[in-house]
C-alpha positions in Angstrom: -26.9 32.6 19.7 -25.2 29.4 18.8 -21.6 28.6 20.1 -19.2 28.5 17.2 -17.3 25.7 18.6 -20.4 23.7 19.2 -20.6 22.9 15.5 -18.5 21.5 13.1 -18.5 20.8 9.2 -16.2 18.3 10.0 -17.3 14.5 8.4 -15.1 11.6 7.2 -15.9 9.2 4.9 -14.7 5.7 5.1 -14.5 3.0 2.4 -13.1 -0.4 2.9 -12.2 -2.9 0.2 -14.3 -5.7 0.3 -11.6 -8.1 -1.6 -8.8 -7.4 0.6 -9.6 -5.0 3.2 -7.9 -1.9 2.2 -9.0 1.4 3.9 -9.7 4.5 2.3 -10.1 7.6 4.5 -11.8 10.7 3.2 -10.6 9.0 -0.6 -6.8 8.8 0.7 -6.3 5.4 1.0 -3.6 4.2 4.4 -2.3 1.1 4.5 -3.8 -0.7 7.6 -0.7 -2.4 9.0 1.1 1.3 9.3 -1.7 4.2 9.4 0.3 5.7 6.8 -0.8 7.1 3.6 -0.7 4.8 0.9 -0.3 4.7 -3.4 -2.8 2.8 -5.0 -0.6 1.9 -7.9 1.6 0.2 -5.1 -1.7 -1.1 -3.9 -2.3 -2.4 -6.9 1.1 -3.8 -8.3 1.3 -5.4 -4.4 -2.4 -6.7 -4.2 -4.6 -6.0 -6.7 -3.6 -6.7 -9.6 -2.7 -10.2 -8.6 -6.4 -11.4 -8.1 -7.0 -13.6 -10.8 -9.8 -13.0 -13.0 -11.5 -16.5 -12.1 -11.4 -15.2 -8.1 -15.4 -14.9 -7.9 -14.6 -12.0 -5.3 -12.8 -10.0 -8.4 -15.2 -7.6 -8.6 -14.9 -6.6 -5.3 -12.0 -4.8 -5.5 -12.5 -0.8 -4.9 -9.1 0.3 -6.0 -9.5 2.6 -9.3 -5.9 2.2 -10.4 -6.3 -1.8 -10.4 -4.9 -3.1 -13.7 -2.9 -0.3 -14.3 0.7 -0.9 -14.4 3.7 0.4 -12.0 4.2 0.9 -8.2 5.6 -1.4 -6.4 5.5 -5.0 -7.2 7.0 -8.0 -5.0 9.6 -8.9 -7.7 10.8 -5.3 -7.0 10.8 -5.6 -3.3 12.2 -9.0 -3.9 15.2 -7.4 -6.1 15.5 -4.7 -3.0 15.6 -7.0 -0.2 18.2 -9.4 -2.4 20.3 -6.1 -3.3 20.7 -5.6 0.9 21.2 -9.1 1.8 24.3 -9.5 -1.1 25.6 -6.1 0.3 25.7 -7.0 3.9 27.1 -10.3 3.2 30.2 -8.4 1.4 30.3 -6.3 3.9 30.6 -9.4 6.7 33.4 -11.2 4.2 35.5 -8.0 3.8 35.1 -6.0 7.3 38.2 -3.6 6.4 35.9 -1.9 3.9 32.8 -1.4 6.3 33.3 2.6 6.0 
């Protein structure tokens, strides 16, 4: 009789991005810097979406939501990270309001 724990349906299925070397695990794409999960709309509005048509390696690109629009973009990271920088310089010009 065959040890139950000596096999496993277990399998995982990888798919990397030939454009840009994104990483799909088992279809849930993870953005490589982090290991965390990732969106592919913010894939796309980040990355994809901004490979220009005349790139001869457009094709390449894996990600389905490619083209569509929405997710994160890097004017609205842009317009996050300018929001924090003009709060913390009020902050440092008015330090009896830091509370």
């Amino acid at each position: 009789m065959t040890d139950p724990k000596e096999v496993s349906s277990f399998s995982m299925e990888r798919k990397e991005c030939e454009k840009c070397g994104a990483v799909w695990l088992n279809g849930q794409h993870m953005w490589t810097g982090t290991g965390q999960k990732g969106n592919e709309l913010d894939l796309a509005g980040l990355v994809c979406n901004n490979i220009s048509k005349e790139d001869p390696d457009y094709n390449k690109c894996i990600n389905s939501s490619r083209g569509q629009i929405g997710g994160q973009t890097w004017d609205y990271r842009r317009g996050y990270v300018d929001g924090q920088l003009d709060a913390a310089l009020k902050k440092s010009q008015n330090p009896d309001n830091s509370i």
